[in-house]
C-alpha positions as CSV (number, residue, x, y, z in Angstrom):
1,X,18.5,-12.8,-24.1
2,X,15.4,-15.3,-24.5
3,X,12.7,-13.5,-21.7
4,X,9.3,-14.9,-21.2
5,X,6.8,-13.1,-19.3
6,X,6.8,-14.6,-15.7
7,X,4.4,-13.7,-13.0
8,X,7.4,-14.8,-10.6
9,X,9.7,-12.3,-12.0
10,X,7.4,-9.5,-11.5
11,X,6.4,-11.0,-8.1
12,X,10.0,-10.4,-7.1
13,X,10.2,-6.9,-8.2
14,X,7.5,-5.7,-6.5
15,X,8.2,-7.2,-3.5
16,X,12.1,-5.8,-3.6
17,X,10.7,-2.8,-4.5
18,X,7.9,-3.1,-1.3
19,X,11.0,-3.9,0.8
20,X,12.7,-0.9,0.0
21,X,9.3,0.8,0.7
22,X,8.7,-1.0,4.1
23,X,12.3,-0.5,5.8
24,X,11.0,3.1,5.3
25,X,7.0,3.9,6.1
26,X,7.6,3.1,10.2
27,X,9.8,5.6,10.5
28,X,8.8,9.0,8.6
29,X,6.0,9.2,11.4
30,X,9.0,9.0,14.1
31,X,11.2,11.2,11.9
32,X,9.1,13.8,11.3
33,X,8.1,13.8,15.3
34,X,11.6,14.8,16.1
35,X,12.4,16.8,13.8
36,X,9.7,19.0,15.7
37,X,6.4,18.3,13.0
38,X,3.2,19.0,13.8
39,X,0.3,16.9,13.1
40,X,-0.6,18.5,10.2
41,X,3.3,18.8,9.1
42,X,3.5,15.1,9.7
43,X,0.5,14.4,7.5
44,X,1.6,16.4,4.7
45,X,5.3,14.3,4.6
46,X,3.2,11.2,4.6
47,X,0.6,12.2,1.8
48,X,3.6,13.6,-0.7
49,X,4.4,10.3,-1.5
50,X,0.8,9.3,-2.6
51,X,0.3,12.6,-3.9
52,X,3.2,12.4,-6.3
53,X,1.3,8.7,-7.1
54,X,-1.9,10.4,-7.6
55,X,-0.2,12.5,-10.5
56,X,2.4,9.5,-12.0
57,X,0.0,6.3,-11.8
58,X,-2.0,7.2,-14.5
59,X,1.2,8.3,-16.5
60,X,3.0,5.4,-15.4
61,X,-0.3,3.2,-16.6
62,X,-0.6,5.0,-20.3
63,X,3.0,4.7,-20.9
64,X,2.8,1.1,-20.2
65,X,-0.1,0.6,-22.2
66,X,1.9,2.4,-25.7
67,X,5.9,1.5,-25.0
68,X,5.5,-2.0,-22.9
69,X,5.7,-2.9,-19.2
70,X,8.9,-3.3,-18.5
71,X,10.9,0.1,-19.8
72,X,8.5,1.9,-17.4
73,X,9.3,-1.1,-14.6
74,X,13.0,-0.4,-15.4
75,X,12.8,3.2,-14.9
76,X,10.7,3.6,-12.1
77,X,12.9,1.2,-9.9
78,X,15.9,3.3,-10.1
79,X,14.5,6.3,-9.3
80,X,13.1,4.8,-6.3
81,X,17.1,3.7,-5.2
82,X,18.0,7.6,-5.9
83,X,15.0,8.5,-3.6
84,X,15.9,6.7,-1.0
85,X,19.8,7.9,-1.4
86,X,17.5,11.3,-0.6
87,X,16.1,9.7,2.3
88,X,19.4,8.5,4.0
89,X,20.8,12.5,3.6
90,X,17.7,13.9,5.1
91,X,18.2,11.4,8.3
92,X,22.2,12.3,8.3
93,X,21.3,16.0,8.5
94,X,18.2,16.0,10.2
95,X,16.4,18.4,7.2
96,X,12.9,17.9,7.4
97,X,12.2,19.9,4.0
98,X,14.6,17.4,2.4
99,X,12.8,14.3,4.2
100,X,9.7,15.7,2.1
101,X,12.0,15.9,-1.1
102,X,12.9,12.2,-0.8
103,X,9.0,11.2,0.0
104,X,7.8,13.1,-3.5
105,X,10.4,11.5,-5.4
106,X,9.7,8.1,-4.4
107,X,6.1,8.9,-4.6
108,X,6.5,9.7,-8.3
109,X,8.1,6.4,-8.8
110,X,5.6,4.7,-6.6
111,X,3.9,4.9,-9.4
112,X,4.8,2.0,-10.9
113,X,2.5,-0.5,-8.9
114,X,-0.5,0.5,-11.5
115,X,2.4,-0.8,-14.5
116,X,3.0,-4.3,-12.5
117,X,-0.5,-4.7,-11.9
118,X,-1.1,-4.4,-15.8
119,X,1.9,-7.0,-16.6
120,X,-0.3,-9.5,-14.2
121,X,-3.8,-8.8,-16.0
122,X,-1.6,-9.4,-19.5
123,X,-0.7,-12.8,-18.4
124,X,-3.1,-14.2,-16.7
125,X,-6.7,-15.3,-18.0
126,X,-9.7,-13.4,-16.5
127,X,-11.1,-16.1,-14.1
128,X,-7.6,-16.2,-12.7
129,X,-6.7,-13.0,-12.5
130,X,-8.1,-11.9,-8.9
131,X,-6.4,-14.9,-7.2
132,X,-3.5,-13.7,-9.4
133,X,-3.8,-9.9,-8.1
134,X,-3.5,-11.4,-4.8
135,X,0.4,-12.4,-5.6
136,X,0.9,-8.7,-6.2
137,X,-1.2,-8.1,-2.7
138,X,0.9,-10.7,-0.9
139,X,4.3,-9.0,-2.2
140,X,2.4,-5.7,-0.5
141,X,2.3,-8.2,3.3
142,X,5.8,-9.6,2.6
143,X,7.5,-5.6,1.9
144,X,5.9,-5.2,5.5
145,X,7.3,-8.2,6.8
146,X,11.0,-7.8,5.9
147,X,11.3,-4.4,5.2
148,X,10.3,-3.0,8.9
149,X,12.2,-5.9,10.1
150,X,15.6,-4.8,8.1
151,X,15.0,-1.4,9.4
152,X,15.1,-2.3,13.0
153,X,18.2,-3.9,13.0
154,X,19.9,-1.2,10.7
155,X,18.5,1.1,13.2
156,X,19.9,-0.9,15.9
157,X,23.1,-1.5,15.0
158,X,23.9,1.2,12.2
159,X,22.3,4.8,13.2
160,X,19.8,6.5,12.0
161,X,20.7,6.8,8.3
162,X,21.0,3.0,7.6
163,X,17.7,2.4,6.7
164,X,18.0,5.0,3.9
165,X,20.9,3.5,2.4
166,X,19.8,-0.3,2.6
167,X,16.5,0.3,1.0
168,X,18.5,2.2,-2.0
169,X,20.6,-1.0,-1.8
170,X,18.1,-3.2,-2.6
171,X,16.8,-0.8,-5.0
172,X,19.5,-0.8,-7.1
173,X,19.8,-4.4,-6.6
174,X,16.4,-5.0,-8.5
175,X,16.5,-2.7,-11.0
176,X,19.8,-5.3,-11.9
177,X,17.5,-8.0,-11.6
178,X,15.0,-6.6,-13.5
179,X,16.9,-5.6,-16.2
180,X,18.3,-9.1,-16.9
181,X,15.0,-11.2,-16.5
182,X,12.2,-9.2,-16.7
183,X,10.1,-10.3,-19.8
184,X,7.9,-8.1,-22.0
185,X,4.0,-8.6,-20.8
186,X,2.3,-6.3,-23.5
187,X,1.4,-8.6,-26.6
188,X,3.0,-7.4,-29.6
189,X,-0.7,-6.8,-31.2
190,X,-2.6,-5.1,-28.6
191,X,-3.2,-1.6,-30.5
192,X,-2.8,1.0,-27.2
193,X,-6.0,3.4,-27.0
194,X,-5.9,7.2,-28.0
195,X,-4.0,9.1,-25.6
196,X,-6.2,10.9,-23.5
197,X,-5.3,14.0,-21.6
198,X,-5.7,13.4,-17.4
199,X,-9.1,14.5,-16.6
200,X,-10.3,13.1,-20.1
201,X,-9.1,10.0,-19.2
202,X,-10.9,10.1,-15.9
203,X,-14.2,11.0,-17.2
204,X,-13.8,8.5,-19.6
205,X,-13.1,5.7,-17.1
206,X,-15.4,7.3,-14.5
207,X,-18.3,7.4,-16.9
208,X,-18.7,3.7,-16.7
209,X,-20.8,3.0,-13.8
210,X,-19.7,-0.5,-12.7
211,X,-15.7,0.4,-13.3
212,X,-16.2,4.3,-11.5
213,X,-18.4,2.3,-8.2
214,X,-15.4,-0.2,-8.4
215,X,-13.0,3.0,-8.2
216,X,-14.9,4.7,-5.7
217,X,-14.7,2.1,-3.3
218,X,-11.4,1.6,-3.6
219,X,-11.6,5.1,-2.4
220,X,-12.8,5.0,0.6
221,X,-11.4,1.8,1.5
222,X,-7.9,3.5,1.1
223,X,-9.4,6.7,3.0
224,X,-10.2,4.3,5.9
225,X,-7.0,2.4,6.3
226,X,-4.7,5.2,5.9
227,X,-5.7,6.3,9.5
228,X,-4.1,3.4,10.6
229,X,-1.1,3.5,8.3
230,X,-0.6,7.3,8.9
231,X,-1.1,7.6,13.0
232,X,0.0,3.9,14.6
233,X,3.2,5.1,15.5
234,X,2.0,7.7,17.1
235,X,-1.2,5.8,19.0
236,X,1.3,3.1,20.1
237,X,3.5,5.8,21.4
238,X,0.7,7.9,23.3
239,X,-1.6,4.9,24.6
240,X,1.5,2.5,25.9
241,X,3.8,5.9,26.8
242,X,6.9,5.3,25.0
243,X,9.1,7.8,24.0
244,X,9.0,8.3,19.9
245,X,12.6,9.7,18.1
246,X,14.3,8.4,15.6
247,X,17.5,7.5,18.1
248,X,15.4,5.6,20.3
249,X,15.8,2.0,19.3
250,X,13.2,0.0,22.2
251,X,10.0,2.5,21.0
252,X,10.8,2.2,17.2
253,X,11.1,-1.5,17.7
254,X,8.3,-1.7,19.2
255,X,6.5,0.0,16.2
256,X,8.2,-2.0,13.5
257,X,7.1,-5.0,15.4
258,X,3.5,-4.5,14.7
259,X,3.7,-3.6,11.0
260,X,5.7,-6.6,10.5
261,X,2.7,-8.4,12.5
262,X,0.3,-6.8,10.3
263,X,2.4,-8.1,7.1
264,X,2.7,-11.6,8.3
265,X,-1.1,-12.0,8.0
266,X,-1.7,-10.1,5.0
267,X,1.1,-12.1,3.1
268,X,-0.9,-15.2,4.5
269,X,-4.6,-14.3,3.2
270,X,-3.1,-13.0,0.0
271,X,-0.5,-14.6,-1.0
272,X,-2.9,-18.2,-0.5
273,X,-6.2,-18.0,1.0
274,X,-7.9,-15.1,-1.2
275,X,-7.7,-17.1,-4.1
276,X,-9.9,-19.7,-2.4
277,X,-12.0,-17.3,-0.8
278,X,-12.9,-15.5,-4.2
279,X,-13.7,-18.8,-5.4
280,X,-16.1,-19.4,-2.6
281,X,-17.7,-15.8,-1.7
282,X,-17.2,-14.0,-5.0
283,X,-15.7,-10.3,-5.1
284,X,-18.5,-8.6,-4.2
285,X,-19.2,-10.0,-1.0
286,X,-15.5,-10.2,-0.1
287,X,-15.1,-6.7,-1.1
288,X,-17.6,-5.7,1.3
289,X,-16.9,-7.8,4.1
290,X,-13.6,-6.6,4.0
291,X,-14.9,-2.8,4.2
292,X,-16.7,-3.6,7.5
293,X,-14.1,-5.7,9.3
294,X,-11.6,-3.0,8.7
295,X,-13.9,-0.4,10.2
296,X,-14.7,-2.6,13.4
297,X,-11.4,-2.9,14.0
298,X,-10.1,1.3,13.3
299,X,-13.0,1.7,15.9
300,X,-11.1,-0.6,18.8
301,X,-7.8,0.1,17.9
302,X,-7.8,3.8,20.1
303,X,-9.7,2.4,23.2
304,X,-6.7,-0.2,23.9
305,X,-3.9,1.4,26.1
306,X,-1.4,0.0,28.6
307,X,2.4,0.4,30.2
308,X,5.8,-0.2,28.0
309,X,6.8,-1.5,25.1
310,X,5.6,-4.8,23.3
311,X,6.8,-7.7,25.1
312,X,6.6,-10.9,22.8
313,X,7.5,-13.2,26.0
314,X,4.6,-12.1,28.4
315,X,2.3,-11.5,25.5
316,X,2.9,-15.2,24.5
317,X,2.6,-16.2,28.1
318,X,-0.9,-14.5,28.0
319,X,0.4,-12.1,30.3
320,X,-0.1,-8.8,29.2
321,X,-3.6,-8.5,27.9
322,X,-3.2,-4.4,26.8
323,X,-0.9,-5.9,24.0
324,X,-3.2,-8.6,23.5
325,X,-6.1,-6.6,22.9
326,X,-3.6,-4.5,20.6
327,X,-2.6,-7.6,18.7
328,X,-6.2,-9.0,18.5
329,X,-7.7,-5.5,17.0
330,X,-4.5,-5.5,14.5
331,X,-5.5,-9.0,13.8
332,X,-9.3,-8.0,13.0
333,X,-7.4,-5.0,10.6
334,X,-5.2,-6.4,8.8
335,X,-7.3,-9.9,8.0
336,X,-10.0,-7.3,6.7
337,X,-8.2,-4.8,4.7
338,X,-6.0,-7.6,2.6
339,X,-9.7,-9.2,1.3
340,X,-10.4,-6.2,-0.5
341,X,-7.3,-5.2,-3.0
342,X,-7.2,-8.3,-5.1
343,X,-10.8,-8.8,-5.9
344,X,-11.7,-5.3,-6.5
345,X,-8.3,-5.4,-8.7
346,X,-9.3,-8.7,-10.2
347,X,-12.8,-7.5,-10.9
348,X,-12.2,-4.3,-11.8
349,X,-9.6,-6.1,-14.9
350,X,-12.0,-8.3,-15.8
351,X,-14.2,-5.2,-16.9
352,X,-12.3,-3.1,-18.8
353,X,-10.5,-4.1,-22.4
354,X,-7.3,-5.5,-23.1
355,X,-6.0,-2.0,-24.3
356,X,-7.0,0.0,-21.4
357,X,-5.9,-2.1,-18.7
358,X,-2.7,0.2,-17.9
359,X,-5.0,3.1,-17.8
360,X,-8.1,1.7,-16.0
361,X,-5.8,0.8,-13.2
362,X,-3.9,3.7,-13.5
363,X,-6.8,5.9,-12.6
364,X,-8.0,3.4,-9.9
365,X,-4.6,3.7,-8.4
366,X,-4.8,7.8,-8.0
367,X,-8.1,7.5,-6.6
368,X,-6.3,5.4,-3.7
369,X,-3.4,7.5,-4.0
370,X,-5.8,10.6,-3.6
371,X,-6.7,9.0,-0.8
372,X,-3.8,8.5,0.8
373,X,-3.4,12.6,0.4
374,X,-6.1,13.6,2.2
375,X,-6.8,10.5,4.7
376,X,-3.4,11.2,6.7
377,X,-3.6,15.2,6.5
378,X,-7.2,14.6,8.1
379,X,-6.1,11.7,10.1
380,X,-2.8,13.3,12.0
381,X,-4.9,16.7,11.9
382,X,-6.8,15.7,13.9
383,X,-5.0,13.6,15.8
384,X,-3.4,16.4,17.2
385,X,-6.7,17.4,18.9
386,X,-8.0,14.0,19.9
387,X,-6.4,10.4,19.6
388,X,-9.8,8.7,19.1
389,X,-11.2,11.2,16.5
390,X,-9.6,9.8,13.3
391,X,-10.2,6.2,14.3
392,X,-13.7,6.5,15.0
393,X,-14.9,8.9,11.9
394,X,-12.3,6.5,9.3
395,X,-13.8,3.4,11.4
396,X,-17.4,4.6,10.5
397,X,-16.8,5.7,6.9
398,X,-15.5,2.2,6.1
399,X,-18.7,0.7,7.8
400,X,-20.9,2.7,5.9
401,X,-19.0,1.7,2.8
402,X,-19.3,-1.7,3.1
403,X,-22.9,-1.8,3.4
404,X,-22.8,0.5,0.4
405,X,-21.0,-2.0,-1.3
406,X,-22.8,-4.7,-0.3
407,X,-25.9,-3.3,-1.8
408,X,-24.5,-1.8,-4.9
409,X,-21.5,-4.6,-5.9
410,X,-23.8,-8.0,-5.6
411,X,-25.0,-7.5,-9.1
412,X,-21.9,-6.7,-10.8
413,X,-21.2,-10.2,-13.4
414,X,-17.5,-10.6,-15.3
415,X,-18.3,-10.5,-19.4
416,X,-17.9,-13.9,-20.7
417,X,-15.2,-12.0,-22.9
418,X,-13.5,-9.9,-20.4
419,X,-10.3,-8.4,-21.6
420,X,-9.9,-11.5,-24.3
């Protein structure tokens, strides 16, 4: 079959694959809950899966980079439809320690976003290539759209095992599609580096100071908003007193409603706006602006409580300002936290050589996927002791990092030949 490389067809896996990912993040928080987790049980289930991409990213990435794009694409998408065949079991039987089996095993195949980000920095040309990242970030917003949303009503009207068993659908579904259209990226010439061993490999792309600053503030940005990923379902619950279990359709509904909020407006800045903001701001400044919005808004999000579950009609009718306020802080979060991915991404491409671009991003994406390890083990760890505490100390760190970044990213300039 005659295959081009097509940012559209690699748009459309991710964003199957983010579907498959989004029918499921709402509800391991509610899951876990009553399957009688503690904080710091709940936190662990929710950091296997970035753990597992801490370890496979840079694997995923270095594969990529020496036996092309789309074998590791191919792979990595079925193993995500058998983990969430895991998933579905672990709801049908309500076993926790399987739950956590089907989160590591997705996790491992998680992976793969480092390999799609490389098949967009193979095909696009460096000034493009932030606006470009932004596709990938907007198939991030869209997962979170439609994916919550499917989960809802295959809560709803199936039981509590649907979800599992729609997101392996569509799983399976793309890796079909995938198979018959996706293109080869990698250009038939591009020599792959040495293979270096892990921590080699991280020194390596550590050791160069504007790529490891670019890396640690991905970082901390990740640190920050996996407060907010990790404990929402479990604010909403406590500050607007609604039950939280996965047989409960209204409180689960209620939760799913926000994150498909939160998608809606992160689809819209990047999927179309961030490429004209880039143009306008440059990375730098977006990067940092995005740092410190997303920290104003962790700090709010706690101090906004009220009765019941979302109401769309009387929050349209300006009638219940508690969910207002709600909306407006989620507003302020999710506007800043989708400036910062695809210009850090962008820039960060734009820096390192056409033969290391699997691998750069590889080892940026385990720093955010460290993050994601400890960021909800410390946020739901100490949620347990204090609803505001995770909120305010993730709200601060992301403050101070955007002034950090402010200060140290302004001087960083994209090499006339970057990754030619």
């Amino acid at each position: 079959m005659n295959r081009k490389p097509s940012l559209l067809v690699v748009f459309l896996t991710v964003f199957i694959d983010l579907i498959g990912f989004g029918i499921i993040v709402p509800l391991v928080p509610m899951y876990s809950r009553h399957y009688g987790a503690s904080g710091l049980m709940i936190g662990i289930i929710i950091a296997s899966f970035s753990a597992m991409q801490f370890i496979f990213s840079p694997i995923w990435g270095r594969l990529s980079d020496r036996h092309g794009r789309r074998p590791i694409l191919l792979i990595s998408t079925a193993g995500a439809a058998i983990s969430y065949v895991i998933f579905a079991i672990a709801s049908a039987h309500d076993n926790l320690w399987l739950l956590l089996a089907s989160r590591l095993f997705a996790g491992a195949c998680g992976g793969n976003i480092t390999v799609a980000q490389a098949y967009v920095a193979d095909i696009s040309k460096p000034e493009e290539r932030s606006k470009k990242m932004g596709l990938i970030g907007m198939a991030f917003g869209l997962g979170f759209i439609f994916g919550p949303a499917i989960s809802g009503v295959m809560l709803k009207f199936f039981g509590a095992t649907a979800p599992g068993w729609a997101a392996a659908t569509l799983c399976a579904l793309n890796f079909i599609l995938a198979y018959f259209i996706l293109a080869e990226s990698l250009k038939p010439d591009s020599t792959p580096v040495a293979n270096r061993p892990r921590f080699t490999q991280w020194s390596h792309t550590l050791s160069q100071p504007k790529i490891g600053l670019l890396i640690f503030t991905f970082f901390l940005a990740t640190f920050a908003f996996s407060c907010f990923e990790s404990t929402l379902p479990l604010l909403v619950s406590d500050n607007f007193n609604l039950g939280l279990t996965k047989d409960e359709t209204a409180p689960a509904g209620t939760v799913i409603s926000l994150f498909v909020f939160c998608g809606l407006i992160a689809a819209f800045i990047q999927g179309g706006a961030i490429g004209k903001l880039v143009k306008k701001f440059g990375e730098p400044k977006l990067i940092a602006a995005s740092l410190i919005i997303t920290g104003t808004s962790l700090v709010l999000l706690p101090l906004v409580k009220g009765e019941g579950a979302l109401s769309w009609s009387k929050v349209l009718h300006l009638a219940d300002t508690p969910w207002l306020l709600m909306l407006g802080a989620l507003v302020l979060l999710s506007f800043g936290s989708s400036l910062s991915r695809a210009p850090l991404f962008g820039l960060l491409s734009n820096l390192t050589p056409a033969n290391e671009q699997g691998a750069t991003i590889g080892v940026a994406q385990s720093a955010g996927s460290l993050a994601r390890i400890v960021g909800p083990i410390f946020a739901a760890t100490l949620y347990d002791h204090q609803h505001m505490l995770p909120y305010l100390i993730c709200g601060g760190i992301s403050i101070v990092a955007g002034v950090f970044a402010f200060q140290s990213l302004r001087g960083i300039k994209i090499p006339a030949t970057a990754s030619k």
